[in-house]
C-alpha positions, 0 to 999 in steps of 0.5 A, a space after each residue: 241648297 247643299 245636297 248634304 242640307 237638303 237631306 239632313 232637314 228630311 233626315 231630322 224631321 224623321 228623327 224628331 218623330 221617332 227619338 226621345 227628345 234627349 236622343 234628339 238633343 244628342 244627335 243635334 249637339 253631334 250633328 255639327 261635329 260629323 256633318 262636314 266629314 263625309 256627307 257629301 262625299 261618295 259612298 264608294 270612293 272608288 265609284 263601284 259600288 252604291 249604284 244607282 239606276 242611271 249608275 251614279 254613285 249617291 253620297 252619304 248623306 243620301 245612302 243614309 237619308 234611304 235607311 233612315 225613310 226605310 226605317 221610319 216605313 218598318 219601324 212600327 212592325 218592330 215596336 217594343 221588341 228593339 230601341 228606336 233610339 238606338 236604331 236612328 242613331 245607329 244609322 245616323 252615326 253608322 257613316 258618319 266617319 266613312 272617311 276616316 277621322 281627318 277630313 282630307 281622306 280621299 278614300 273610305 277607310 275600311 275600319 269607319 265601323 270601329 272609329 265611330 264605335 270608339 268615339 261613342 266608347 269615348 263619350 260614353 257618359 254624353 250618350 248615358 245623358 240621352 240613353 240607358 246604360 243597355 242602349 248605349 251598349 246596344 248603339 255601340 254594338 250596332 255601329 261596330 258591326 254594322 258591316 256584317 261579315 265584312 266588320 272590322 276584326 270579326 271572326 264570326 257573323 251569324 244573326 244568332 249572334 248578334 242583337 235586332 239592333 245590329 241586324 236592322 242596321 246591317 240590313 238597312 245598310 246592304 239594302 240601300 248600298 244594292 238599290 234595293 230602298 225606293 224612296 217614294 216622295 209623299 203628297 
């Protein structure tokens, strides 16, 4: 079985638990559409960074499978106080075009927050069919700055001044790229 499979299905069955069923919907109707650019490509192109234990450097279906189980673990501990919707769509899209938009790239491309954040801008009205008008906002949001201070464009990144939604990513995020999420196969 393709690596990118394998950890896709255990990426679903998280989602369908923690998403709306129109959320679910949406991420299936977009699955196909991103699915092929990058999962199975490095999280680092330049295999420095993302290591692992034994030093190899997980794909990003694999980085992202590790923030989506994370998420899935803590998620109840956050439960009315954020949107579960945006949060797992956040860390399913966050990478999604970690390779930019062409599926020839060889290397990431630095600015993968603001191309995902411009494709959720441009299918506002796809995403406003799952979401409310706030999530789609706070999605958008999390996905552009995910990269903390290292997100495109931003002057400032201070955690007063941006929402759970964002911080939750960005944590999840450097997480898993430190090693820092253990995924513990359940009996």
């Amino acid at each position: 079985m393709d690596n990118h499979i394998f950890f896709l299905e255990k990426i679903n069955i998280i989602l369908k638990k923690h998403l709306s069923q129109k959320s679910f919907d949406l991420w299936k109707g977009i699955e196909g559409k991103i699915s092929n650019n990058c999962w199975n490509k490095p999280t680092s192109s330049t295999l420095k960074y993302h290591l692992k234990e034994d030093g190899r450097c997980p794909s990003v279906i694999e980085h992202t499978y590790e923030m989506i189980y994370a998420a899935d673990k803590i998620i109840s501990s956050f439960e009315g106080i954020i949107s579960k919707n945006v949060i797992f769509l956040s860390i399913i899209l966050h990478d999604s075009y970690k390779y930019g938009l062409e599926k020839t790239n060889l290397h990431t491309v630095s600015n993968h927050d603001k191309i995902i954040y411009e494709i959720i801008k441009k299918n506002e009205k796809i995403f406003l069919q799952a979401l409310s008008p706030k999530e789609v906002i706070l999605l958008e949001t999390a996905v552009r700055y995910h990269h903390g201070k290292w997100s495109t464009g931003c002057k400032q990144f201070s955690i007063n001044d941006f929402t759970a939604e964002v911080m939750i990513l960005h944590f999840l995020d450097m997480m898993s790229s430190k090693n820092l999420i253990k995924i513990i196969e359940e009996k």
